[in-house]
C-alpha positions in Angstrom: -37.3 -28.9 19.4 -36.4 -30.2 15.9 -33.1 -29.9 13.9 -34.7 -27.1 11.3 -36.3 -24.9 14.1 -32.6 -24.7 15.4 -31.5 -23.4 12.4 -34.5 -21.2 12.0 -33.7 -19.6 15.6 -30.2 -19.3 15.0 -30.6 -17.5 11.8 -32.4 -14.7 13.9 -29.0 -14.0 15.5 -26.5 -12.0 13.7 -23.2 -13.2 13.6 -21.5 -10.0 14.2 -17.8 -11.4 14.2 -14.6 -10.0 15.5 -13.8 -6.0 15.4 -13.4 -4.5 12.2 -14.0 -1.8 9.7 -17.7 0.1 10.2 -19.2 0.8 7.1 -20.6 4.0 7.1 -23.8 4.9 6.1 -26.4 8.2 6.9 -29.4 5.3 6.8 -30.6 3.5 10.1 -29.5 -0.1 10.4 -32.4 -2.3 10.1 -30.9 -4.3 13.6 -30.2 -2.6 16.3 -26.4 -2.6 16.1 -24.2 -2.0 12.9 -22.3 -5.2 11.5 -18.6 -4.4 11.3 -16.7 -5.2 8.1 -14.5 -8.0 8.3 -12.1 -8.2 5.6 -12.0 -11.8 5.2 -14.2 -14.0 4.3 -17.4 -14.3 6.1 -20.6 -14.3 6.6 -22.7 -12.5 9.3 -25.8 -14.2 9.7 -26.2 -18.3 10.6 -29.0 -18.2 7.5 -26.7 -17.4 4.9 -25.0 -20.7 3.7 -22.7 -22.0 1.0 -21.5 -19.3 -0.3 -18.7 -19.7 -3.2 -16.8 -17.1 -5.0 -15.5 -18.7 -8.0 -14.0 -18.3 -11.8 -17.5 -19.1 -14.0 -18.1 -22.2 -15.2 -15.3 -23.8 -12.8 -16.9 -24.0 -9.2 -13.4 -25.3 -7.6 -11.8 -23.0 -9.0 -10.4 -20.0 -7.1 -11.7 -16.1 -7.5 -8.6 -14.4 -9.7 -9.5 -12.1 -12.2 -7.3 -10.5 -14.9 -7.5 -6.9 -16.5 -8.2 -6.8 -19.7 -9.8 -10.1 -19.7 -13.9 -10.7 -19.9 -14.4 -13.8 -18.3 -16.2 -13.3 -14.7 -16.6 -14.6 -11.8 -19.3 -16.0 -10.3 -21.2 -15.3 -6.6 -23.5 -18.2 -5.6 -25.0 -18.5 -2.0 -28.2 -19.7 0.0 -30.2 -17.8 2.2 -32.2 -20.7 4.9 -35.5 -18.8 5.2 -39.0 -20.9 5.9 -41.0 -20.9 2.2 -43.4 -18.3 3.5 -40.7 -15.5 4.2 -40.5 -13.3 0.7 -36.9 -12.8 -0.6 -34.1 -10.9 0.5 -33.2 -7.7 -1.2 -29.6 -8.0 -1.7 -26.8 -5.5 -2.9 -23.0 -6.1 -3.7 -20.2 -3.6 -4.1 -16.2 -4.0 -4.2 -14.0 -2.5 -1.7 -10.6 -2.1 -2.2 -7.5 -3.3 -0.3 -4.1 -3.4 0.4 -1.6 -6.5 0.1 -2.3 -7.4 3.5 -6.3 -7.0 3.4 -6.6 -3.6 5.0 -9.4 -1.5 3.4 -7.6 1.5 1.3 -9.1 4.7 0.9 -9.6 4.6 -3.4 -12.7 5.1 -4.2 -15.0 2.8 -6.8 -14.6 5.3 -9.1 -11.0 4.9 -9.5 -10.7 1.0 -9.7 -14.0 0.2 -11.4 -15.6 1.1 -14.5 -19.5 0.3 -14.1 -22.1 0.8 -11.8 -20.2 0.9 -7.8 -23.4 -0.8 -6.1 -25.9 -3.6 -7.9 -28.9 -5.4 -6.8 -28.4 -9.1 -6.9 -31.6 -9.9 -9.0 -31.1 -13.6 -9.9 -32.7 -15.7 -7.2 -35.1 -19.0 -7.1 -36.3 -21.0 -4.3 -35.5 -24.9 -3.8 -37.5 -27.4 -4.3 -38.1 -31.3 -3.5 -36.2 -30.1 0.2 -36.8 -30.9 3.5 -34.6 -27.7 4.5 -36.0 -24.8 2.4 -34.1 -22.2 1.2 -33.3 -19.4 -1.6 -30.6 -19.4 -3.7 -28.9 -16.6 -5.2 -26.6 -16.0 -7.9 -24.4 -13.0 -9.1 -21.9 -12.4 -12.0 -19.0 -9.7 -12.4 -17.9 -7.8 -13.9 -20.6 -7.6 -16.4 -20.7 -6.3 -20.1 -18.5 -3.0 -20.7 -17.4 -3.1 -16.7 -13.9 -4.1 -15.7 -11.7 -3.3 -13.1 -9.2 -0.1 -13.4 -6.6 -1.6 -10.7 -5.3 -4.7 -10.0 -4.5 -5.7 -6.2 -7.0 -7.3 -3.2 -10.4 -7.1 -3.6 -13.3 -7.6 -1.1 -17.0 -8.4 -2.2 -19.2 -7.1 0.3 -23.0 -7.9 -0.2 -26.0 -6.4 2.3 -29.8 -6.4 3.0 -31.9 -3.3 1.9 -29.4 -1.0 0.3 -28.3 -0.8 4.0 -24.1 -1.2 4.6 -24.4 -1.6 7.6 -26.7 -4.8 7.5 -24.0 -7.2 5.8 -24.4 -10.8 5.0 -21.3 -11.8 3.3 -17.6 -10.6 2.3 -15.7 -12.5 0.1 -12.0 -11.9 -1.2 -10.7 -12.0 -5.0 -7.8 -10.6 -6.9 -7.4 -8.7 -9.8 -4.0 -9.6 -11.3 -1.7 -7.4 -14.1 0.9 -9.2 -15.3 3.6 -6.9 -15.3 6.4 -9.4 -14.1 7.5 -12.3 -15.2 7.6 -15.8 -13.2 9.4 -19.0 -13.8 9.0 -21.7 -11.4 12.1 -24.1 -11.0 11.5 -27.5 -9.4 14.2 -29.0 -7.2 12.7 -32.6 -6.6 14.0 -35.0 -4.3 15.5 -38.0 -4.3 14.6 -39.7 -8.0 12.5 -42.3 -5.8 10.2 -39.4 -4.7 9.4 -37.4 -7.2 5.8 -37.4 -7.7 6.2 -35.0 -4.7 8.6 -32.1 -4.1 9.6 -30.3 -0.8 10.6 -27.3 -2.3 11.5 -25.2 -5.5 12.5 -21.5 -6.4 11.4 -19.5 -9.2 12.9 -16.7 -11.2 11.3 -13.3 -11.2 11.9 -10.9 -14.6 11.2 -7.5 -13.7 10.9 -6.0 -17.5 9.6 -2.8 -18.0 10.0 -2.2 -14.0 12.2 0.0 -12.4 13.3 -2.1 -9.2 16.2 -1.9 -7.8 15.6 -3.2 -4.1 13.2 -6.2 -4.5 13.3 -6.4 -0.8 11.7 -2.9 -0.1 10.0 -2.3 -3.6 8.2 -6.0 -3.8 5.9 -7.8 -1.6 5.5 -11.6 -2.2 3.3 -14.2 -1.0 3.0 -17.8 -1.5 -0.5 -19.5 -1.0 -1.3 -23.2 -0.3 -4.5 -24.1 -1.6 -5.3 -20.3 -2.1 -5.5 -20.2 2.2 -5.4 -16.6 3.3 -4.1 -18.0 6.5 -0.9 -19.9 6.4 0.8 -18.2 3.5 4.8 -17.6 3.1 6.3 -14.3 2.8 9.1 -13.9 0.9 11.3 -10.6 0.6 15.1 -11.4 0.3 15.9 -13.1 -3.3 18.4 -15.7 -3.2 20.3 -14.2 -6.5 20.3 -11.3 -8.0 21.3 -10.3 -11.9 20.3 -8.4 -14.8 16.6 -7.5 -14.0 16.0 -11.3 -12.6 15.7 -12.0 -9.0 16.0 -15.6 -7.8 13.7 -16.9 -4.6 13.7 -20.0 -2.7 11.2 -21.9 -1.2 11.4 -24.7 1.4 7.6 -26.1 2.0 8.8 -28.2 4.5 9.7 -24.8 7.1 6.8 -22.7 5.5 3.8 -24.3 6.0 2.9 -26.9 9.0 2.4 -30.6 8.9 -0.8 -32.2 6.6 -1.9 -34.8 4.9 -3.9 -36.0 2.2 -7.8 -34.6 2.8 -10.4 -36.6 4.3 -13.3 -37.1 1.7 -16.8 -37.2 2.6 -19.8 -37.9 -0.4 -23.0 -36.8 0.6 -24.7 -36.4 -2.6 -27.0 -39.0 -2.1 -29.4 -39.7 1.1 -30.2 -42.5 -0.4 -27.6 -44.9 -1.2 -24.5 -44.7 1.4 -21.0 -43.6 0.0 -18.1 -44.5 1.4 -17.6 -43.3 5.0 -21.2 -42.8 5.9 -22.8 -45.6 9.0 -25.9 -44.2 8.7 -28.3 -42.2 7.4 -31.9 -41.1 9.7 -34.7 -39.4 8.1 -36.3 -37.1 10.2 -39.5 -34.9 9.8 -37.0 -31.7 8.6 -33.9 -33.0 8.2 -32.0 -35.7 7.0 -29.0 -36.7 9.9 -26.1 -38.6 8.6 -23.5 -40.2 10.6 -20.3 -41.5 9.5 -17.5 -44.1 10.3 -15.7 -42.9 13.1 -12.5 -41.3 11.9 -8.6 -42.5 12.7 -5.3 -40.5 13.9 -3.3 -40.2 11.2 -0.2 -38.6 13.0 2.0 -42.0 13.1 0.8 -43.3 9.8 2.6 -43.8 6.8 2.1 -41.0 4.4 0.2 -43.3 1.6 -0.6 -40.7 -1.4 -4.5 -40.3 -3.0 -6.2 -37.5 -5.4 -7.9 -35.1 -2.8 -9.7 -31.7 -3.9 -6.6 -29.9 -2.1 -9.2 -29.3 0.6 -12.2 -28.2 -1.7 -15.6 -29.1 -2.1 -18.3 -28.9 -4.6 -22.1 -29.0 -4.5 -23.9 -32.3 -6.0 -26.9 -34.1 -5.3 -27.5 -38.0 -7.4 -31.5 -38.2 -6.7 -31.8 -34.5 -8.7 -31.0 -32.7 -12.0 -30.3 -29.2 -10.6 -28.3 -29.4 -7.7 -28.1 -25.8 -7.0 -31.9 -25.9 -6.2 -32.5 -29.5 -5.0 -29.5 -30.4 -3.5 -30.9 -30.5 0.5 -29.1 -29.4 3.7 -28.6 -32.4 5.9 -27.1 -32.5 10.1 -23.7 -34.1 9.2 -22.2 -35.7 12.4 -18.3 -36.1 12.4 -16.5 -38.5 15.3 -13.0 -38.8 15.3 -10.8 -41.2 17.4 -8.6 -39.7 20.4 -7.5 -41.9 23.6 -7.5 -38.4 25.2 -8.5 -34.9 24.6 -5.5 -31.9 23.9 -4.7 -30.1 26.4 -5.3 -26.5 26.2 -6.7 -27.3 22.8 -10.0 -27.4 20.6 -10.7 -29.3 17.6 -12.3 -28.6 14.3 -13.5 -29.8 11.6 -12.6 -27.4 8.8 -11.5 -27.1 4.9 -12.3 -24.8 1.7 -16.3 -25.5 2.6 -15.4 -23.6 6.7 -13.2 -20.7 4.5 -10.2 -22.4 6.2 -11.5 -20.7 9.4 -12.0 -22.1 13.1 -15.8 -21.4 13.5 -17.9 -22.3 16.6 -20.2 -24.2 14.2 -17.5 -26.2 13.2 -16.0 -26.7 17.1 -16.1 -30.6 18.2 -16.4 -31.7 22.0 -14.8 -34.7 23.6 -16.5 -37.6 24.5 -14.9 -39.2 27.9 -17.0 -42.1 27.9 -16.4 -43.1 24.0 -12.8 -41.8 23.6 -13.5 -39.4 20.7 -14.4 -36.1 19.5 -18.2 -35.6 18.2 -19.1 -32.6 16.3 -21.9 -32.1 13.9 -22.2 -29.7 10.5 -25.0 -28.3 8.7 -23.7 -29.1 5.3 -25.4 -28.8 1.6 -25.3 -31.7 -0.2 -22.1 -32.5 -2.3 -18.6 -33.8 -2.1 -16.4 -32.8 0.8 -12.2 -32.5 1.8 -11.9 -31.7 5.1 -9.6 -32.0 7.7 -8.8 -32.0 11.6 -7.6 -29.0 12.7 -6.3 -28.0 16.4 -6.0 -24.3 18.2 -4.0 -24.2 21.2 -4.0 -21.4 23.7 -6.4 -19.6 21.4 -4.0 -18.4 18.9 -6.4 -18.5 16.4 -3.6 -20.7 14.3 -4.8 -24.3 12.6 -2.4 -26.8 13.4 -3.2 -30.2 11.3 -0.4 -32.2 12.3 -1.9 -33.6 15.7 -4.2 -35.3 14.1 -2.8 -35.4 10.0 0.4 -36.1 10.5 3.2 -33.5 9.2 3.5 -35.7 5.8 5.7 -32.8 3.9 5.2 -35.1 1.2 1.1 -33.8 0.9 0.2 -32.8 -3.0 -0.9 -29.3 -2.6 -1.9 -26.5 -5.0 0.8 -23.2 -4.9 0.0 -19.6 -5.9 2.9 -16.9 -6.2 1.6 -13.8 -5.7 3.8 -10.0 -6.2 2.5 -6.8 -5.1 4.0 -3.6 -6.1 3.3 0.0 -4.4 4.6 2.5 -7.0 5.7 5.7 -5.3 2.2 7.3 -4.8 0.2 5.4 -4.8 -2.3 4.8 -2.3 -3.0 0.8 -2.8 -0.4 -2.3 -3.7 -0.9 -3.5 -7.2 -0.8 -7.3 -8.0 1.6 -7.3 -10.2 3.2 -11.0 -10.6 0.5 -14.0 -10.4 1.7 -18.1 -10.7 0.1 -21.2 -9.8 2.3 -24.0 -9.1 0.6 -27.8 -8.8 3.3 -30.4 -7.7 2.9 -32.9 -10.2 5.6 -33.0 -13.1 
């Protein structure tokens, strides 16, 4: 059995995730059980594939929008279907939720002016690909629609006007600036500081009538905009005339890392660093690449990473969101001995910082090193090594990235008010913070 008819049985399979939300709906499923909502971000079927959420016309960038503001973001995904299967019939809405991602009960009525549910009608198929495949795209919010609220926001998209048959959710902020924030560095020794190990900031409440930041305000701190590692923060360090003072040491908050791996495969072609090999097969193109190192005992040696992001490019082709190809990406990575009560993944922005089966490597005993292979579109890659233990669901990169607290990382400071009433958290505060001076 080939590479592509893998894929193509696999997509028959809906993903149906871990327990959730159920969407209601008075129409039948068109599956015989209902997806559950997963407020995160996911996707529920093995044929949908590289989806990105992003600020239009920057496809690293993260999904934030601002009210008031007109500039949208932008939806872009693939659906792996064989080039005699007609198009999907996709729909989106927004659902919103609370600080910590739990589904409220306001209605799209009261946080969005526009239209609650629209047909994703932009679509073309690939061409010049040995893996073929549709790819959609999807704008919000359009002319005269904008968001009433600020606070967490999921994107939810399904097949055939049917909730219950989801495909994708994908998180995004709205952000008011109600409060104001002012990052103060504290750098270490002279000698180090292109990097920093931690730094406060000074909040300026306004307008605002807070008088117990510690009950009235809810702050998180993001590294690399991961939904999964991020800092709380509730006691400030100082207190004075509507300014509150918090302190952050990265070094506590978030575990060990390093520098991202990199991996270019925008060209089958011509072979990037990193790759061994490259095997064209009937389907599929199968790249292998240089067996990868422990970097636990190294010395932390600092490079220009994507902070763990990727983006989508091909060399041989002018438009890569159509003729960039899917090729079977094989990973190996050096280890005299497999972890104990642990499993290994590859993972990064391009996984949605998430330990997926797909993703899972297994340990060679005769070679010494852990083998896993990706389905990936073609482009340019961070990743990283990531380890669960005991099935806690929680990525720990040190085993095999070393806990190098001097890593460059990209910081977001996040504040979420709940006014008395109301029945969602407002984002009210919003900062990025990059490490360099």
């Amino acid at each position: 059995m080939n590479k592509f008819s893998i894929i193509l049985i696999i997509t028959s399979i809906a993903l149906m995730g871990c327990p959730g939300t159920t969407m209601e709906t008075t129409e039948s499923p068109s599956y015989s059980a209902q997806k559950e909502l997963i407020p995160n971000d996911h996707t529920y079927e093995a044929s949908i594939q590289s989806v990105q959420l992003y600020q239009a016309g920057v496809e690293e960038s993260y999904p934030v929008l601002f009210l008031n503001t007109t500039s949208p973001l932008t939806l872009e995904f693939d659906e792996l279907i064989p080039e005699n299967q007609r198009e999907s019939d996709f729909t989106v809405e927004f659902v919103n939720c609370d600080a910590d991602w739990n589904p409220t009960n306001v209605l799209p009525i009261e946080f969005f002016e526009g239209f609650a549910q629209q047909r994703i009608e932009n679509f073309e198929r690939s061409s010049f690909t040995k893996v073929p495949y549709v790819h959609y795209r999807y704008q919000f919010p359009r002319e005269n629609e904008f968001f009433k609220i600020s606070g967490n926001y999921l994107l939810i998209a399904y097949r055939n006007n049917n909730r219950n048959d989801l495909i994708l959710s994908r998180r995004f902020i709205v952000v008011e600036r109600k409060l104001g924030i002012t990052p103060k560095y504290l750098l270490n020794d002279r000698v180090e500081r292109i990097r920093m190990s931690e730094f406060s900031f000074d909040l300026s409440i306004g307008g605002m009538n807070i008088y117990n930041p510690a009950n009235d305000l809810y702050i998180k701190v993001l590294q690399n905009f991961r939904w999964d590692n991020y800092m709380v923060l509730r006691e400030p360090r100082f207190a004075r005339d509507k300014q509150f003072e918090y302190y952050i040491d990265l070094a506590k908050g978030f575990r060990g890392g390093n520098e991202y791996r990199r991996l270019d495969i925008r060209s089958t072609r011509f072979y990037a660093e990193g790759i061994q090999d490259v095997e064209e097969k009937e389907d599929i193109y199968e790249i292998f690449l240089y067996k990868d190192d422990i970097r636990r005992q190294n010395i932390y040696l600092p490079r220009r990473d994507r902070n763990g992001s990727y983006r989508i490019g091909v060399q041989e082709w002018p438009n890569a969101d159509l003729n960039a190809d899917y090729v079977s990406t094989n990973f190996f990575l050096d280890s005299p001995e497999p972890i104990p009560d642990g499993e290994v993944y590859v993972f990064g922005r391009f996984s949605d910082w998430q330990l997926r089966s797909k993703n899972k490597m297994t340990y060679n005993d005769d070679l010494r090193r852990y083998e896993g292979t990706v389905i990936l579109k073609q482009g340019v890659y961070d990743y990283a090594y990531g380890v669960e233990k005991n099935g806690d669901f929680l990525v720990d990169e040190s085993v095999f990235e070393g806990p190098h607290f001097e890593s460059e990382n990209f910081y977001t400071i996040l504040v979420y008010y709940r006014a008395p009433g109301d029945r969602t958290d407002r984002l009210v505060g919003y900062q990025p913070v990059n490490y360099y001076e």
